[in-house]
VEXDREN-2710 file (C-alpha; in Angstrom, 1 decimal):
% VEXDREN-2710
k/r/px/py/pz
1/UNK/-73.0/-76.4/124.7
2/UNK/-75.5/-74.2/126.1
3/UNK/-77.3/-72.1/122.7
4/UNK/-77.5/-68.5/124.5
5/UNK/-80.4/-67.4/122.4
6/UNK/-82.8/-69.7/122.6
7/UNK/-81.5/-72.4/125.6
8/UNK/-81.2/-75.2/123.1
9/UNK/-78.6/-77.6/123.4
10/UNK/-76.2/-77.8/120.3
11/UNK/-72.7/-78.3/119.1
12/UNK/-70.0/-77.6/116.7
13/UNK/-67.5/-79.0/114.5
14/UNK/-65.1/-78.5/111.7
15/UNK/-64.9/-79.7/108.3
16/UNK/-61.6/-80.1/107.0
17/UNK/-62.4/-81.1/103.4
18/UNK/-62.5/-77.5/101.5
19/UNK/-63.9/-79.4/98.4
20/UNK/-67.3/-79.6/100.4
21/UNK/-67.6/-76.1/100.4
22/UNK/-71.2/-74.7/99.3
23/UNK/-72.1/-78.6/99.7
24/UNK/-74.7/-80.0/102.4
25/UNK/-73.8/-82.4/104.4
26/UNK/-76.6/-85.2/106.0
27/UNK/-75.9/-85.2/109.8
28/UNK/-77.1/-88.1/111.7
29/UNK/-77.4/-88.6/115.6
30/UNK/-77.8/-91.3/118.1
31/UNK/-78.2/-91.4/121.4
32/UNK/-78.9/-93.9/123.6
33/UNK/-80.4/-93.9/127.3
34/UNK/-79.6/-96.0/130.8
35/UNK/-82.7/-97.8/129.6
36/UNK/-81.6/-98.3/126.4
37/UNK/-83.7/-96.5/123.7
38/UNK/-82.2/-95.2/121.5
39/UNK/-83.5/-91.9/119.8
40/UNK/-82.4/-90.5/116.4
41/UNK/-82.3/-87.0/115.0
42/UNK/-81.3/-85.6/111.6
43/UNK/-80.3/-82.4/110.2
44/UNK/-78.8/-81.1/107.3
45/UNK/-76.2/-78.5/107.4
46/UNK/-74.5/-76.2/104.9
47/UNK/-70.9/-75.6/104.5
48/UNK/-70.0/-72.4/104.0
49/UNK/-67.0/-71.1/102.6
50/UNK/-65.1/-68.0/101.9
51/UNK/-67.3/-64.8/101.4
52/UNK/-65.2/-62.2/99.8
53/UNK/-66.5/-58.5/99.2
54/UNK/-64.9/-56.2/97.3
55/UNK/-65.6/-52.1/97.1
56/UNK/-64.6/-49.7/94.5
57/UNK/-63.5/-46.8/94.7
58/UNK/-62.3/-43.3/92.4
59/UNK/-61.4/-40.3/92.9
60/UNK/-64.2/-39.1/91.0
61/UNK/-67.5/-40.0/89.4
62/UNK/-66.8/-38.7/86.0
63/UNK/-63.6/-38.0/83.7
64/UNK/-63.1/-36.2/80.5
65/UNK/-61.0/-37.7/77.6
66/UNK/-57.4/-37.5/78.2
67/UNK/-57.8/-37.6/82.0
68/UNK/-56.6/-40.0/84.5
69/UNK/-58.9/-41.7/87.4
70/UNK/-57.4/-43.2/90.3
71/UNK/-59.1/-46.4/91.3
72/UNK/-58.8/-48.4/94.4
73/UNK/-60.2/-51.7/95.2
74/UNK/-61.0/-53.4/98.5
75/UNK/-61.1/-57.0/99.3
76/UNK/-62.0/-58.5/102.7
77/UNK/-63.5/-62.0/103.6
78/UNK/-66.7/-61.8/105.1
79/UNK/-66.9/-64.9/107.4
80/UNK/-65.4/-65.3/110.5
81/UNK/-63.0/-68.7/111.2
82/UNK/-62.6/-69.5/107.2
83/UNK/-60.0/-68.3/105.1
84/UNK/-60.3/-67.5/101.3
85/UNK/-56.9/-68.9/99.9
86/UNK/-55.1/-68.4/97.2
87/UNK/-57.0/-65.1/96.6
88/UNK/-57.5/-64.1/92.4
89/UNK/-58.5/-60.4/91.6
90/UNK/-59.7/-59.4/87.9
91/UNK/-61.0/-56.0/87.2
92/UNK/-62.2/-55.3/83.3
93/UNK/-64.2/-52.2/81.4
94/UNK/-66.4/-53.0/79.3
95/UNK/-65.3/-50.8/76.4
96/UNK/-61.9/-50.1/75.2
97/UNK/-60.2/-46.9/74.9
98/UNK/-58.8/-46.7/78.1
99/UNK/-55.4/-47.4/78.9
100/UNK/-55.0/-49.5/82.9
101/UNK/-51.0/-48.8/84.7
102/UNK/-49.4/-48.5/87.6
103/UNK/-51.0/-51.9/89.6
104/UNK/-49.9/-51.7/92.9
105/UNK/-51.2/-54.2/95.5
106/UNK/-51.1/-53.9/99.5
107/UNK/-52.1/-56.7/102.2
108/UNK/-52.7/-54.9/105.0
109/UNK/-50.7/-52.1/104.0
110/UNK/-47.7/-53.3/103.1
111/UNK/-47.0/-54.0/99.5
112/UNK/-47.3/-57.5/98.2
113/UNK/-44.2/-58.3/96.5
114/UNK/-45.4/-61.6/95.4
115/UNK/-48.6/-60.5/93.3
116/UNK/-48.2/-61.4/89.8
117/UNK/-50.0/-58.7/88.1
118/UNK/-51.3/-59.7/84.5
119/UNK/-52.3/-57.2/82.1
120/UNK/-54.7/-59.1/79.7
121/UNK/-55.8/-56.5/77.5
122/UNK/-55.2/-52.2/77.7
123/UNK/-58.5/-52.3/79.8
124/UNK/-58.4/-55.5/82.0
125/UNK/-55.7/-57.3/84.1
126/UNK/-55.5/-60.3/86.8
127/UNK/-54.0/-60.7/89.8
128/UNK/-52.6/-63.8/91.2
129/UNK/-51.8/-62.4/94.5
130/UNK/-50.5/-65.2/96.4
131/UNK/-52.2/-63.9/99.4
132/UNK/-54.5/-65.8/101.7
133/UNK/-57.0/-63.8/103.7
134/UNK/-59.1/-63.9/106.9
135/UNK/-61.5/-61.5/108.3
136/UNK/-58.8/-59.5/109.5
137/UNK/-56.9/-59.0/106.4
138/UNK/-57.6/-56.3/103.6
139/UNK/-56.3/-56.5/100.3
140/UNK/-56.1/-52.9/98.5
141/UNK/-55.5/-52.3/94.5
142/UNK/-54.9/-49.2/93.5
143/UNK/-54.1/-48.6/89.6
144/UNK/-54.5/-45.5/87.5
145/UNK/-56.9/-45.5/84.0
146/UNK/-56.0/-42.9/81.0
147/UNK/-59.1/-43.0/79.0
148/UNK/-58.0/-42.1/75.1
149/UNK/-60.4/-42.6/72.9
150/UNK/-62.5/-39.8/71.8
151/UNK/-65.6/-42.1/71.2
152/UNK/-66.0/-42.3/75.5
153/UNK/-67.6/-38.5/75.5
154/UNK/-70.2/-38.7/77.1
155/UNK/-70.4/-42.6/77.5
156/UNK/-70.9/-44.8/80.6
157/UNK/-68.5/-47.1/81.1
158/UNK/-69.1/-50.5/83.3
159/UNK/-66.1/-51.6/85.0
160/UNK/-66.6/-54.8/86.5
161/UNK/-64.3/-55.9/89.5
162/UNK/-64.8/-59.2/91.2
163/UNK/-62.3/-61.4/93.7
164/UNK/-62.5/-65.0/94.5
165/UNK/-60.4/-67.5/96.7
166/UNK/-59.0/-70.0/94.1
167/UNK/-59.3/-72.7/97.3
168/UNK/-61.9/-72.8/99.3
169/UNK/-59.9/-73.0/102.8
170/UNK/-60.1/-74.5/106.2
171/UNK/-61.2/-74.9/109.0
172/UNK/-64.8/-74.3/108.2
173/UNK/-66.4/-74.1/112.1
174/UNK/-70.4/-75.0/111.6
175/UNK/-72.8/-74.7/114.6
176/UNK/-76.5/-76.8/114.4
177/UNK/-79.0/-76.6/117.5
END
């Protein structure tokens, strides 16, 4: 097909095999004329996979002792045509003396029944959330933090939030010139 930006000629395809994710793959072409010469070309291509990006967000910046902060998270994948699967969200402070409750988990604004919610410690959990997710989809956490240690004053605290498809997904749509 016709390459709008630059006229070249190229062409697409899918690769069903979501363990080659973040893998190249060696493409070779031959094509062959009415006068029969053949001419070869080679490329290498990368296969992408999910891209998920997560935002987070509280009601404010900073909180006193005793307080509680509302959090929410945002998850969406990035990349058109791919879907992150299986999607596996952990969110942990750094420091202890904080208490984490009231996980609740929406995919595109409906609650997720299905989320299993895992509280690994009084400042960390995991969540298995069942949930596959496309560019169209958002997943939204929202949780509460009670921070009762004394020893916070005047600290930072790093909270550390990531997401990641546990497979990697298909189809995977490539285009080469």
């Amino acid at each position: 097909e016709e390459d709008a930006q630059d006229g070249r000629e190229g062409y697409e395809f899918r690769v069903g095999d979501e363990d080659l994710a973040g893998q190249s793959i060696h493409n070779t072409v031959t094509a062959n004329s009415k006068e029969n010469i053949p001419v070869e070309d080679e490329h290498e291509v990368l296969v992408y996979g999910p891209a998920l990006d997560i935002v987070k967000e509280s009601d404010k910046v900073e909180y006193q002792v005793g307080e509680k902060a509302q959090y929410k998270l945002t998850i969406r994948e990035l990349r058109d045509n791919i879907t992150a699967k299986q999607v596996v969200v952990t969110d942990t402070f750094e420091k202890e003396g904080m208490k984490i409750s009231k996980i609740n988990v929406r995919l595109n604004g409906e609650k997720l029944d299905g989320a299993e919610i895992e509280q690994t410690a009084d400042n960390a959990f995991v969540i298995n959330t069942g949930a596959d997710l496309t560019i169209e989809d958002k997943l939204e956490v929202f949780y509460t933090v009670v921070f009762t240690d004394p020893s916070l004053h005047d600290q930072d605290i790093v909270n550390v939030a990531t997401a990641k498809g546990e497979k990697s997904g298909i189809p995977f749509l490539y285009s080469t010139p």
